[in-house]
PDB file of N, CA, C and O in Angstrom:
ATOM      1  N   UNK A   1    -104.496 -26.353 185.253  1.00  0.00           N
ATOM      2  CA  UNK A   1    -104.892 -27.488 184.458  1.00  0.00           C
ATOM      3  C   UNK A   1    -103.818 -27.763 183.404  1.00  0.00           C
ATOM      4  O   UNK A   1    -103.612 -26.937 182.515  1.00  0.00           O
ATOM      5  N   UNK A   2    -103.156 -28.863 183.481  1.00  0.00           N
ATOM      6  CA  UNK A   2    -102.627 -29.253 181.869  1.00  0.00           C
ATOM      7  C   UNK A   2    -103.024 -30.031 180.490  1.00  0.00           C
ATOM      8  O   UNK A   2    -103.743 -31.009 180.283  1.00  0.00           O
ATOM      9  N   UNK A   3    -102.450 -29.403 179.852  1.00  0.00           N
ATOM     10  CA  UNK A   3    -103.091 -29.771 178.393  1.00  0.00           C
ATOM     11  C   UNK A   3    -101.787 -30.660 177.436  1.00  0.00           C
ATOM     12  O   UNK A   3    -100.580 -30.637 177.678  1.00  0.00           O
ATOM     13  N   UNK A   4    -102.454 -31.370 176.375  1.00  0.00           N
ATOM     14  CA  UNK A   4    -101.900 -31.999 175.646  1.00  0.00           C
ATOM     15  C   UNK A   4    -102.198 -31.531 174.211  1.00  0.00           C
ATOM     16  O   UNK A   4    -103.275 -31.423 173.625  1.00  0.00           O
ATOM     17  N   UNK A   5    -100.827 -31.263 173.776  1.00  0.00           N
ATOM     18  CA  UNK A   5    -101.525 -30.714 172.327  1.00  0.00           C
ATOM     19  C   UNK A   5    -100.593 -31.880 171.052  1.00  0.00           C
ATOM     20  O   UNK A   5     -99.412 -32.146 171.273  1.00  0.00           O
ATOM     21  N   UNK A   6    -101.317 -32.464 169.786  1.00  0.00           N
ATOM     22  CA  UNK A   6    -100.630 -32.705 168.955  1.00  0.00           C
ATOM     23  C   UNK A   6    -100.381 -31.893 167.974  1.00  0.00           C
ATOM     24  O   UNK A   6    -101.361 -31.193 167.719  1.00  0.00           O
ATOM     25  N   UNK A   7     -99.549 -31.710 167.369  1.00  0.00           N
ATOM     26  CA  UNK A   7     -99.724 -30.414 166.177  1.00  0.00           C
ATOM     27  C   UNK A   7     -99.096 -31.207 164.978  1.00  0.00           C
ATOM     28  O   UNK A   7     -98.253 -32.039 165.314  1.00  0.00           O
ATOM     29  N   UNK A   8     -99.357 -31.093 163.657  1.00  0.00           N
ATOM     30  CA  UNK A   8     -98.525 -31.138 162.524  1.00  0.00           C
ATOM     31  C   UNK A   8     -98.488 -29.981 161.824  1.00  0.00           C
ATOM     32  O   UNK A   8     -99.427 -29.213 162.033  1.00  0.00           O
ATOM     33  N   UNK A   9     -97.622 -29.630 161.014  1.00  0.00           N
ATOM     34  CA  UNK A   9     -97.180 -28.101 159.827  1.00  0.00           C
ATOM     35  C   UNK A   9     -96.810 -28.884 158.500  1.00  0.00           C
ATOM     36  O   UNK A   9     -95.907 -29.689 158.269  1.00  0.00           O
ATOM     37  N   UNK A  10     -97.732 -28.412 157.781  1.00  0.00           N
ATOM     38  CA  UNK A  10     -97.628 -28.497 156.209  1.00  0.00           C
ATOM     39  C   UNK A  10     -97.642 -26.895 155.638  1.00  0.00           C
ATOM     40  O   UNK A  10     -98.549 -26.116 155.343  1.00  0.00           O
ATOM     41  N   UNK A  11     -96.219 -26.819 155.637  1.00  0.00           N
ATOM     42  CA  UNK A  11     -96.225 -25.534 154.914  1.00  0.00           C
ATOM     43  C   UNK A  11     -96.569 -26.110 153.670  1.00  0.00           C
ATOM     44  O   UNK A  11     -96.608 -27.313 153.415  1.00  0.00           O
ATOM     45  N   UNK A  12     -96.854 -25.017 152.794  1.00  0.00           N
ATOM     46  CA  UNK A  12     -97.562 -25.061 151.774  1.00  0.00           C
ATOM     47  C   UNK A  12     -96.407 -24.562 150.481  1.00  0.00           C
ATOM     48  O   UNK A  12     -96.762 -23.907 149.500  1.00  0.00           O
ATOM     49  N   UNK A  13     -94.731 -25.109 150.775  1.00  0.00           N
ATOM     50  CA  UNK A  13     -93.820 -24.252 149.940  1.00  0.00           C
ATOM     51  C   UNK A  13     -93.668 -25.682 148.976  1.00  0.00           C
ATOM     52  O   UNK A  13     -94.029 -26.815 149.292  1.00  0.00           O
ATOM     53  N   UNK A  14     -93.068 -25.275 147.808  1.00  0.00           N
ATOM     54  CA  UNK A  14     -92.506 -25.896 146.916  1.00  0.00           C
ATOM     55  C   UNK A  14     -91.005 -26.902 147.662  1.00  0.00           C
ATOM     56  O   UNK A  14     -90.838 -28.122 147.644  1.00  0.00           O
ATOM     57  N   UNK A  15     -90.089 -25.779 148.276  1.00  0.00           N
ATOM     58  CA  UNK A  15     -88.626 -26.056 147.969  1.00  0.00           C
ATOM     59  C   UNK A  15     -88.443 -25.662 149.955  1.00  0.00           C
ATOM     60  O   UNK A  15     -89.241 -24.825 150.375  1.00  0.00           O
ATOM     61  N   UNK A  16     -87.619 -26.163 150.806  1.00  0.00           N
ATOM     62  CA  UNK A  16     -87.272 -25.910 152.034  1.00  0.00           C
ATOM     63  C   UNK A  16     -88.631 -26.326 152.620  1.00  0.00           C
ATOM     64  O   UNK A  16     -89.261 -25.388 153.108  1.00  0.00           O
ATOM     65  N   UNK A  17     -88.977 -27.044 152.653  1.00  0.00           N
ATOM     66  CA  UNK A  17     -90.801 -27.259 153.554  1.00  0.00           C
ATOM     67  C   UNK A  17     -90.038 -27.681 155.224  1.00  0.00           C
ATOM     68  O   UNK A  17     -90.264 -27.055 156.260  1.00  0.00           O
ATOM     69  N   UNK A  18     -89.162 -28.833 155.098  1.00  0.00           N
ATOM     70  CA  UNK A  18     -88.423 -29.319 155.939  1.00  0.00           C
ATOM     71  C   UNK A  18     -87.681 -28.179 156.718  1.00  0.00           C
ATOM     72  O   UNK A  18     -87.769 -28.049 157.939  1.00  0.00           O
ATOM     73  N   UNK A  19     -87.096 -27.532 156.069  1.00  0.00           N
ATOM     74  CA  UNK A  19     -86.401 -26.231 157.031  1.00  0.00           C
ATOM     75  C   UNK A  19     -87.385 -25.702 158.438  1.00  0.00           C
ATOM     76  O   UNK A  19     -87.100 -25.716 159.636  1.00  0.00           O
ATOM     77  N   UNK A  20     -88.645 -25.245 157.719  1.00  0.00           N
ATOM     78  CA  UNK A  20     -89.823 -24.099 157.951  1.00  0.00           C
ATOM     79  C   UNK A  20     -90.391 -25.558 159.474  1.00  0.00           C
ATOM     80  O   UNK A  20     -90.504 -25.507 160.698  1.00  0.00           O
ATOM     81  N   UNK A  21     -90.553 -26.477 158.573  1.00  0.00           N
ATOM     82  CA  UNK A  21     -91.311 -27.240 159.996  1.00  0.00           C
ATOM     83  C   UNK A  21     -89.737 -27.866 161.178  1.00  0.00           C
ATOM     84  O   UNK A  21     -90.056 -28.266 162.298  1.00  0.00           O
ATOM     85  N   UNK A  22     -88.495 -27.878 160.870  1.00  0.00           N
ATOM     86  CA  UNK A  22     -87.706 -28.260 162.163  1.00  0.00           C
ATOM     87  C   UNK A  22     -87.772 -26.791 162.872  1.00  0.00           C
ATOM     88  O   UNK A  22     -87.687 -26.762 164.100  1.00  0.00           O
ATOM     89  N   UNK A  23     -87.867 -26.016 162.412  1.00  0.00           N
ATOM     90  CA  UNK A  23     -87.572 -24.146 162.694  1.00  0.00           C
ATOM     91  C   UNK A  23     -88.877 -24.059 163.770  1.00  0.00           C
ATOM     92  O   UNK A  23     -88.838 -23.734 164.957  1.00  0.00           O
ATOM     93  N   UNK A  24     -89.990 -24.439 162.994  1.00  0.00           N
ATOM     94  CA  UNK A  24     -90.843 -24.235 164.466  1.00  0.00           C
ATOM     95  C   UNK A  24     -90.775 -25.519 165.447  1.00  0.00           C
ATOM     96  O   UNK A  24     -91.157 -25.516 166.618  1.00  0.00           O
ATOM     97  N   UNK A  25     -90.294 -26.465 164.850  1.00  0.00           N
ATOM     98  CA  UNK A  25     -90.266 -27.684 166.439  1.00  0.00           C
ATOM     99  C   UNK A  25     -89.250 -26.811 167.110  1.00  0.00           C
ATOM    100  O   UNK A  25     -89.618 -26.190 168.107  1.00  0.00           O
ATOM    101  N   UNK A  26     -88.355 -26.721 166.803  1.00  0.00           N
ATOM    102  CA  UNK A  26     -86.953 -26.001 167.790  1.00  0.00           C
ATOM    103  C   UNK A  26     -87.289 -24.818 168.627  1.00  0.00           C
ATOM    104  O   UNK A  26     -87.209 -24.757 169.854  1.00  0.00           O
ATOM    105  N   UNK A  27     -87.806 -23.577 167.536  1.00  0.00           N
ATOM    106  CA  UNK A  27     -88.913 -22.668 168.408  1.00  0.00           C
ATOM    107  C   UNK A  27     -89.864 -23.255 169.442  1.00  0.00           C
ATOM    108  O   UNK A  27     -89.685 -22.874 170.599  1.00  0.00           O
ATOM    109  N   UNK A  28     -90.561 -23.868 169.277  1.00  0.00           N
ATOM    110  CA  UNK A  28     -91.616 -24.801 170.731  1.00  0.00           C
ATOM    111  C   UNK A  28     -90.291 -25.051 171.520  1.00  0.00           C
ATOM    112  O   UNK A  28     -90.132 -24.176 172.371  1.00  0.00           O
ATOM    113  N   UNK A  29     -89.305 -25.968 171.495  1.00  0.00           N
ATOM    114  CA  UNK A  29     -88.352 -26.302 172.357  1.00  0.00           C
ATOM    115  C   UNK A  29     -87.129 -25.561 173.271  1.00  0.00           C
ATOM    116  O   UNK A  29     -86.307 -26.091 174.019  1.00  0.00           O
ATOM    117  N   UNK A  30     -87.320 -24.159 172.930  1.00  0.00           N
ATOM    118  CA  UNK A  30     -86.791 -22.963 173.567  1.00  0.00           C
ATOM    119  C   UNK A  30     -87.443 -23.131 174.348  1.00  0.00           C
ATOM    120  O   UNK A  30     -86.624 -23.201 175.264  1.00  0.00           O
ATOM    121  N   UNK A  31     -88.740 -23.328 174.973  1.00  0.00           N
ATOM    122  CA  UNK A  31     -89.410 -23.001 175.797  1.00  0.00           C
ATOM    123  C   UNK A  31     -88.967 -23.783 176.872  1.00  0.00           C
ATOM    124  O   UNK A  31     -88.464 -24.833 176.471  1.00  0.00           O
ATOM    125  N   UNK A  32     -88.967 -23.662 178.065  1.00  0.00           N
ATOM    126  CA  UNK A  32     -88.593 -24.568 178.724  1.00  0.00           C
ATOM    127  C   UNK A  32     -89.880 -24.779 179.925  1.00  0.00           C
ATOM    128  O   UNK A  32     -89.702 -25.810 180.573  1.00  0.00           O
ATOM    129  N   UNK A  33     -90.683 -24.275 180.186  1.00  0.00           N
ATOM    130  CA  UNK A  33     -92.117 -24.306 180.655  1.00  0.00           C
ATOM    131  C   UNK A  33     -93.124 -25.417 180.000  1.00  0.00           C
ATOM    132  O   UNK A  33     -94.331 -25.550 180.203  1.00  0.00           O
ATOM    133  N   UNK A  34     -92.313 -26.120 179.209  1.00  0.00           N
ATOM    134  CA  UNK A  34     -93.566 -27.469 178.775  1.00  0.00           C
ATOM    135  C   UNK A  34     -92.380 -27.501 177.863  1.00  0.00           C
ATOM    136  O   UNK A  34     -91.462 -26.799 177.440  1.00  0.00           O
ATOM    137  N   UNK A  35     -93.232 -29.460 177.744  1.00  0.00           N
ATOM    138  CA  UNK A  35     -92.669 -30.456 177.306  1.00  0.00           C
ATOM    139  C   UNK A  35     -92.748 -30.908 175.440  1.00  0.00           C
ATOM    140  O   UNK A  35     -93.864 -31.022 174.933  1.00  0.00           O
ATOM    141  N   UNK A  36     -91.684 -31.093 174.714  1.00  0.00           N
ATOM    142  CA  UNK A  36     -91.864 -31.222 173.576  1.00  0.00           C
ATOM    143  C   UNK A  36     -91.253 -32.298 172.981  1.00  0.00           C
ATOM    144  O   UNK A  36     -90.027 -32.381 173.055  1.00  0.00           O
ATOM    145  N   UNK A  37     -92.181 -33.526 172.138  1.00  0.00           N
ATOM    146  CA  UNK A  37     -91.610 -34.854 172.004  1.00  0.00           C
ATOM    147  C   UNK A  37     -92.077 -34.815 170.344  1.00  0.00           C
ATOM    148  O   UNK A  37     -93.181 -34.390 170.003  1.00  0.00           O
ATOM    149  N   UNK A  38     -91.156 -35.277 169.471  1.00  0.00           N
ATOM    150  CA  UNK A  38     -91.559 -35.241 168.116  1.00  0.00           C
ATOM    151  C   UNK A  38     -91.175 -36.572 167.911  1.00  0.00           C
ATOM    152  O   UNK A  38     -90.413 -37.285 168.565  1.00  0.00           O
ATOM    153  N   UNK A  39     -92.118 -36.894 166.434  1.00  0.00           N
ATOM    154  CA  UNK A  39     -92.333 -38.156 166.154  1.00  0.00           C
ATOM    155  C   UNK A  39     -92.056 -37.905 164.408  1.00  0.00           C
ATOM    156  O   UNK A  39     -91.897 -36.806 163.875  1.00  0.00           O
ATOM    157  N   UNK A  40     -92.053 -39.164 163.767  1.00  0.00           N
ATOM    158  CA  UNK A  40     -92.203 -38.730 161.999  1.00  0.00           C
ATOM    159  C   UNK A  40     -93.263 -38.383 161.680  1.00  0.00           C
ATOM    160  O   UNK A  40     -93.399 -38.266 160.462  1.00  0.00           O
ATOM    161  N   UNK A  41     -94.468 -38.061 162.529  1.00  0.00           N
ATOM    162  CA  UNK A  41     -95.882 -37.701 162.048  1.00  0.00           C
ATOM    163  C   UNK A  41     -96.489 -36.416 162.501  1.00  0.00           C
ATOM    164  O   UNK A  41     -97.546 -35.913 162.118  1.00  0.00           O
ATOM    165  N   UNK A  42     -95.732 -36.022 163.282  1.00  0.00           N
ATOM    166  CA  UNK A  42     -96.241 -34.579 164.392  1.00  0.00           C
ATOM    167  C   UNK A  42     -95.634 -34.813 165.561  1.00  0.00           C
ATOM    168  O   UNK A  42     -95.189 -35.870 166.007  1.00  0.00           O
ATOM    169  N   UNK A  43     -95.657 -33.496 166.123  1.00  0.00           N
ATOM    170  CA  UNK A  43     -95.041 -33.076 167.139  1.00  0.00           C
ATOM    171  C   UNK A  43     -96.001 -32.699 168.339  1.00  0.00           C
ATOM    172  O   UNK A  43     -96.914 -31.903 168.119  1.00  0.00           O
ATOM    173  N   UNK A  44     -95.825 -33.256 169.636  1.00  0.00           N
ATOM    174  CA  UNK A  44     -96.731 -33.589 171.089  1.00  0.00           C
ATOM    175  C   UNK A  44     -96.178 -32.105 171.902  1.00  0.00           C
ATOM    176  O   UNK A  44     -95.099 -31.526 171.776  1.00  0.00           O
ATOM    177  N   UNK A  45     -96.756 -31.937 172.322  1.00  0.00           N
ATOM    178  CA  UNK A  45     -96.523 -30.718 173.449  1.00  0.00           C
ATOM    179  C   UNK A  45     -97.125 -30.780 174.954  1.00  0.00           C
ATOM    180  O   UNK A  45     -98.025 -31.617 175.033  1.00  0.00           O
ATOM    181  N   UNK A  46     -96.923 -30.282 175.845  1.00  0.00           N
ATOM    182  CA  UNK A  46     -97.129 -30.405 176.905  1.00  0.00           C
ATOM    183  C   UNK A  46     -97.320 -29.807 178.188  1.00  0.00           C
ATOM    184  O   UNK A  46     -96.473 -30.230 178.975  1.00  0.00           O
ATOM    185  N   UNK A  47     -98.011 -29.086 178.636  1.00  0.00           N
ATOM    186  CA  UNK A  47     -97.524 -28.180 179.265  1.00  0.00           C
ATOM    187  C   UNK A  47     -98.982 -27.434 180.206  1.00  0.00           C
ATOM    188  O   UNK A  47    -100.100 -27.800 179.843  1.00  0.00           O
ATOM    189  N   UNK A  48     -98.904 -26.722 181.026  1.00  0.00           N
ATOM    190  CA  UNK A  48     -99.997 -25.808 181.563  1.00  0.00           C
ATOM    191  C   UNK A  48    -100.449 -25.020 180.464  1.00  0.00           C
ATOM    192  O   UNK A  48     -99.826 -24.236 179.748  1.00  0.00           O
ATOM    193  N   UNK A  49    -101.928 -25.453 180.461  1.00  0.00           N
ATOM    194  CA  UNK A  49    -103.092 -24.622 179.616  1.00  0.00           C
ATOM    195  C   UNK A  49    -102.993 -23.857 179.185  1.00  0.00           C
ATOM    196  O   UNK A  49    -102.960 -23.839 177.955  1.00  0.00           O
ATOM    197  N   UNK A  50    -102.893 -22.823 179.873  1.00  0.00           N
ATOM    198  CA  UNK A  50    -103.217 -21.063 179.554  1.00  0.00           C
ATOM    199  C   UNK A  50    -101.453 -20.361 178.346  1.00  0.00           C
ATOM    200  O   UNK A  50    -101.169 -19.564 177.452  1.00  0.00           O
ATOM    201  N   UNK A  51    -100.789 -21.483 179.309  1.00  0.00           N
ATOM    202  CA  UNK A  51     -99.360 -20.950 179.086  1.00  0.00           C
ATOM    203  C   UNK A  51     -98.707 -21.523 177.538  1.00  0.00           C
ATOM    204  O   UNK A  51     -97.947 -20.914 176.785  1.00  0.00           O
ATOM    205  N   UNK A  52     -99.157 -22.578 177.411  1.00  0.00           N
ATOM    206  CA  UNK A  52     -98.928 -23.324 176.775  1.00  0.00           C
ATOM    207  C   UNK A  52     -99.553 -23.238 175.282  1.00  0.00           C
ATOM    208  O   UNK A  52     -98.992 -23.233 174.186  1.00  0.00           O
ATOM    209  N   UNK A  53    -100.827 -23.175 175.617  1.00  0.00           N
ATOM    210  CA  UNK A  53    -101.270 -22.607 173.967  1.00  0.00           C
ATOM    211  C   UNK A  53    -100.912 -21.145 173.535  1.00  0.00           C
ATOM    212  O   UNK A  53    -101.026 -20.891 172.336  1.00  0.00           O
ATOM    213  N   UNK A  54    -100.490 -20.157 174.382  1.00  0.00           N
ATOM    214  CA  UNK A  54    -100.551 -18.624 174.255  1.00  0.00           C
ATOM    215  C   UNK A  54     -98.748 -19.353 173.615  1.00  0.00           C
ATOM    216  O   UNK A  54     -98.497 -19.019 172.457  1.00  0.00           O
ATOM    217  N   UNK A  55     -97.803 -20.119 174.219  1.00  0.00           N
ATOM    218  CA  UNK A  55     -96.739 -20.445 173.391  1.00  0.00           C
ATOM    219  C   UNK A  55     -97.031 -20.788 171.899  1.00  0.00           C
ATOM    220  O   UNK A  55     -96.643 -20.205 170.887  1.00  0.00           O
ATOM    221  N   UNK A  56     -97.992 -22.134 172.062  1.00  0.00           N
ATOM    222  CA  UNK A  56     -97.922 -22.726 170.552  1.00  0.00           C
ATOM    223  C   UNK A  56     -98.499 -21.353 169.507  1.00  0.00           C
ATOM    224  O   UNK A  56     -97.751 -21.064 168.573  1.00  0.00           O
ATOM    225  N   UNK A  57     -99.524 -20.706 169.634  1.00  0.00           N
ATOM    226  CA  UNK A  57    -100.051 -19.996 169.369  1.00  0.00           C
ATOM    227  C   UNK A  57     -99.388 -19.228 168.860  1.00  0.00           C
ATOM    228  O   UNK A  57     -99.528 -19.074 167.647  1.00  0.00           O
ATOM    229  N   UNK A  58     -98.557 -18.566 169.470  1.00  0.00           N
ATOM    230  CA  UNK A  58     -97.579 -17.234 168.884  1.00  0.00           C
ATOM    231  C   UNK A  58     -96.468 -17.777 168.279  1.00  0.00           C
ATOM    232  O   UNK A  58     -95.733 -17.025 167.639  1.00  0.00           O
ATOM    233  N   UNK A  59     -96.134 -19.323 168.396  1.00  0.00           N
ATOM    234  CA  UNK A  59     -95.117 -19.621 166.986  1.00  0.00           C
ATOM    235  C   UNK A  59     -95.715 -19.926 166.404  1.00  0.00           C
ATOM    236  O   UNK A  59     -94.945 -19.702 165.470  1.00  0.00           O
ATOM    237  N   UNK A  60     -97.251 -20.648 165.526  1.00  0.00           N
ATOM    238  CA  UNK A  60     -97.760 -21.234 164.851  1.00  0.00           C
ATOM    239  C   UNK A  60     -97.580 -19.246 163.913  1.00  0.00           C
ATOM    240  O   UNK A  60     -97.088 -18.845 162.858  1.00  0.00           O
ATOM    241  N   UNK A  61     -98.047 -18.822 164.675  1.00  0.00           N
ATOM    242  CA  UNK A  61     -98.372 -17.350 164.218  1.00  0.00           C
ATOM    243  C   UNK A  61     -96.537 -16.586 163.493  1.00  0.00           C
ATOM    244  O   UNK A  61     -96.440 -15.576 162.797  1.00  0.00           O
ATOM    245  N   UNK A  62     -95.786 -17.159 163.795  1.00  0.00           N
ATOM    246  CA  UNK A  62     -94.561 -16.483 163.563  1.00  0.00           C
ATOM    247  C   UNK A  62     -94.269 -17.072 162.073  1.00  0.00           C
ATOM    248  O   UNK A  62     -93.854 -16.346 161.170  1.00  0.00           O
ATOM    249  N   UNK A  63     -94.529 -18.470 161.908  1.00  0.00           N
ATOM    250  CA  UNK A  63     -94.865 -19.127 160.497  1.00  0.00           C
ATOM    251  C   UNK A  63     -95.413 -18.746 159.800  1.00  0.00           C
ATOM    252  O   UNK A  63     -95.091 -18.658 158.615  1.00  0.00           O
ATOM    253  N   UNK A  64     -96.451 -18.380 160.304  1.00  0.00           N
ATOM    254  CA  UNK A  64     -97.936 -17.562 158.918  1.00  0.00           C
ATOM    255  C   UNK A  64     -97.141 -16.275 158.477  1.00  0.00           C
ATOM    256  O   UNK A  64     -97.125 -15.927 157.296  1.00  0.00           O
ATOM    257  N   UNK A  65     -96.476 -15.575 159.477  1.00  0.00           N
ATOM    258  CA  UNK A  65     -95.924 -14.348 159.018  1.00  0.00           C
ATOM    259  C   UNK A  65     -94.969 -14.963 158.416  1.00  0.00           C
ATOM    260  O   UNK A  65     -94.944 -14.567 157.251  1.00  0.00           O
ATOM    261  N   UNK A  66     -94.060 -15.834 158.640  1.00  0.00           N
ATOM    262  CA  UNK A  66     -92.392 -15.724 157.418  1.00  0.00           C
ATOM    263  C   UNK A  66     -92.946 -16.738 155.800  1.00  0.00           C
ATOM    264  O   UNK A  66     -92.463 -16.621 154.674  1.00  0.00           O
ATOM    265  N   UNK A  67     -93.978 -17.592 156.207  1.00  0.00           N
ATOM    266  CA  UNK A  67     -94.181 -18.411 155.468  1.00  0.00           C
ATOM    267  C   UNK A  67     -95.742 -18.174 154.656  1.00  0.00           C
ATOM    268  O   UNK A  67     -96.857 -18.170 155.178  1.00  0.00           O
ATOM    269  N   UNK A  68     -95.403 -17.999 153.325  1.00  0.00           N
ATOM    270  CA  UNK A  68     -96.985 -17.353 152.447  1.00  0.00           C
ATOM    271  C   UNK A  68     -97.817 -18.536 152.735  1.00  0.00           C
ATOM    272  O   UNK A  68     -98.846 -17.994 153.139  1.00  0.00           O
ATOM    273  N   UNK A  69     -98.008 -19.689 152.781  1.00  0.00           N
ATOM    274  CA  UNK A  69     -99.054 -20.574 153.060  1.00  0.00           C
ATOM    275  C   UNK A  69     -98.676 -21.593 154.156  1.00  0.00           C
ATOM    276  O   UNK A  69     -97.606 -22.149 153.910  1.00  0.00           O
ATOM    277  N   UNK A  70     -99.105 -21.875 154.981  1.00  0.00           N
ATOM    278  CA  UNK A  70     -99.225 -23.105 155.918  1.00  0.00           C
ATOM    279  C   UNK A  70    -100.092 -23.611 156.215  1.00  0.00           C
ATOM    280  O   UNK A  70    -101.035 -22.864 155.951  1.00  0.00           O
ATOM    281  N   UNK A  71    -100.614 -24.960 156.867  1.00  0.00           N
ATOM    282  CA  UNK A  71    -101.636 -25.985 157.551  1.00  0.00           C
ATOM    283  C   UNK A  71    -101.088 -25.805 158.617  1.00  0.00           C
ATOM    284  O   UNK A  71     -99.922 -25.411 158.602  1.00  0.00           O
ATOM    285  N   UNK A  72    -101.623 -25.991 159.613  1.00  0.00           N
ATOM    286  CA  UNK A  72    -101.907 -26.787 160.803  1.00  0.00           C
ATOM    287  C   UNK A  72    -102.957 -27.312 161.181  1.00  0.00           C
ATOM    288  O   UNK A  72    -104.020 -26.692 161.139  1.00  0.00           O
ATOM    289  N   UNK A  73    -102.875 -28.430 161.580  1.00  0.00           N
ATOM    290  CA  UNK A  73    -103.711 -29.668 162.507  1.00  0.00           C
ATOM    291  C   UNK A  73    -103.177 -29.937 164.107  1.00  0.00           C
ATOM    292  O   UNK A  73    -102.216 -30.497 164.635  1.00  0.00           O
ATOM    293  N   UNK A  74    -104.219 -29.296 164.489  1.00  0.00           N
ATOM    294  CA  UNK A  74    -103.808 -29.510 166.063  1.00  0.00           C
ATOM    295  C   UNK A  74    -105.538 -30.504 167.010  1.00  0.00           C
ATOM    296  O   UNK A  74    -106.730 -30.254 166.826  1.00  0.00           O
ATOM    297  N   UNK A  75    -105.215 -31.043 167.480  1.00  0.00           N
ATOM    298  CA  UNK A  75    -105.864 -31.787 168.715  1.00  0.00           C
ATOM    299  C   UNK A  75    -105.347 -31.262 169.920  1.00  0.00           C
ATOM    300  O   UNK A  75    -104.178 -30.964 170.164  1.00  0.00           O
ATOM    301  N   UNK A  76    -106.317 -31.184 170.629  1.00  0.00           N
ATOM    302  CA  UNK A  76    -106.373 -30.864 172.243  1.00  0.00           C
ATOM    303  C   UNK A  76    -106.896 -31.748 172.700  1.00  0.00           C
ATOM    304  O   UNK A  76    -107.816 -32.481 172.337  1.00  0.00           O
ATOM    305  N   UNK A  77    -105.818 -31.633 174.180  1.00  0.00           N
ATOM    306  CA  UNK A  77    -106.933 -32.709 175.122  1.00  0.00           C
ATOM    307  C   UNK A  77    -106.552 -32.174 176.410  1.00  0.00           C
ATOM    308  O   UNK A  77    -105.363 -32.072 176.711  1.00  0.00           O
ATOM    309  N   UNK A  78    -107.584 -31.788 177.276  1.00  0.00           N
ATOM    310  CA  UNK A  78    -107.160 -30.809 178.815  1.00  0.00           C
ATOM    311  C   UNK A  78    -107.008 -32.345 179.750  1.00  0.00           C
ATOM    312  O   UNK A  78    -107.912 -32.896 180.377  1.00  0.00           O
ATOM    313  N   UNK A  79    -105.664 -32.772 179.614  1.00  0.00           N
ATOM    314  CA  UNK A  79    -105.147 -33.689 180.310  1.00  0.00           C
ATOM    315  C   UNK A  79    -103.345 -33.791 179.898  1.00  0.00           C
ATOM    316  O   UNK A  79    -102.731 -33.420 178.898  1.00  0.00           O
ATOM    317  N   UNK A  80    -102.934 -34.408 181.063  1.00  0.00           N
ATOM    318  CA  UNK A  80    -101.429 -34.749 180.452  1.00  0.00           C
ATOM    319  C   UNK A  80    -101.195 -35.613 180.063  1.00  0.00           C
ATOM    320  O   UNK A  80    -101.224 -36.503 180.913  1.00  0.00           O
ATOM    321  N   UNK A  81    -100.934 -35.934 179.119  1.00  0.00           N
ATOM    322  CA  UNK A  81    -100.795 -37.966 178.583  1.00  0.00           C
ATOM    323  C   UNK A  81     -99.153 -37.976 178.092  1.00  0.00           C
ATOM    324  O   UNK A  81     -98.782 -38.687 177.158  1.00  0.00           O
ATOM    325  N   UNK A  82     -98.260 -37.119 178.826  1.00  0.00           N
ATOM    326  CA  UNK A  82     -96.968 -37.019 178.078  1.00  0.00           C
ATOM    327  C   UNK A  82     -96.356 -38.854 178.783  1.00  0.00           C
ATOM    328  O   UNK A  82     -95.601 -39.563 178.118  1.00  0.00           O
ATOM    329  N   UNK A  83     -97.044 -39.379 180.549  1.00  0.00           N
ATOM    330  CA  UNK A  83     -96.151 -40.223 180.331  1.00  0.00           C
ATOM    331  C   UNK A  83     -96.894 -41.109 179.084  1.00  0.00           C
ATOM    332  O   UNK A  83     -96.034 -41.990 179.068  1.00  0.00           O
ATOM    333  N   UNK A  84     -97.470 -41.366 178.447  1.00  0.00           N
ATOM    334  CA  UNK A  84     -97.795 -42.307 177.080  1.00  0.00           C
ATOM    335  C   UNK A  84     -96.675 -42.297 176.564  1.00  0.00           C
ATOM    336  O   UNK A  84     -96.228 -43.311 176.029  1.00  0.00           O
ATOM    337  N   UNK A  85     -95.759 -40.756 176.635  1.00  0.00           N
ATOM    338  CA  UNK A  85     -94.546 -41.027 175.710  1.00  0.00           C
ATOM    339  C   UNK A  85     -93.624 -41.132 175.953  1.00  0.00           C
ATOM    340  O   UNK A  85     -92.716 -41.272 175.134  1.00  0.00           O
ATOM    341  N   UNK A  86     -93.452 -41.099 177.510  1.00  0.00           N
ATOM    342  CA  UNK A  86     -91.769 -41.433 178.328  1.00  0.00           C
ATOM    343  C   UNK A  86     -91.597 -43.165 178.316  1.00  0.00           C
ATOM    344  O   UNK A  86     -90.588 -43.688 178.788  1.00  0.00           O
TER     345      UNK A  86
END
């Protein structure tokens, strides 16, 4: 099954916020097993289900560890809607 995920990151820093959120888009984009399209509002992902959140998941998680406070806002949807963005 594939899934569609939107995500945004509001770290929660004073000074470098911008660093901390291109650091994890680029991290998602190592991946090469799903698809990653960023916008000025959040960043789209793409990819098989199982595989795909166990990715977002463990970088959202690599943030919480380097970074003392963060947000995330994520939406799911168990469908692919990436062509919406080709």
């Amino acid at each position: 099954m594939q899934i569609s995920i939107e995500l945004s990151l509001y770290p929660l820093a004073e000074q470098q916020y911008k660093d901390e959120i291109w650091q994890f888009i680029n991290n998602l984009k190592q991946h090469s097993s799903m698809k990653v399209v960023t916008n000025g509002m959040s960043t789209q992902v793409f990819g098989e289900y199982d595989e795909t959140l166990a990715i977002v998941t463990g970088e959202m998680k690599k943030v919480h560890q380097a970074v003392d406070s963060a947000v995330f806002i994520m939406k799911i949807i168990a469908a692919d809607r990436l062509r919406e963005y080709e």
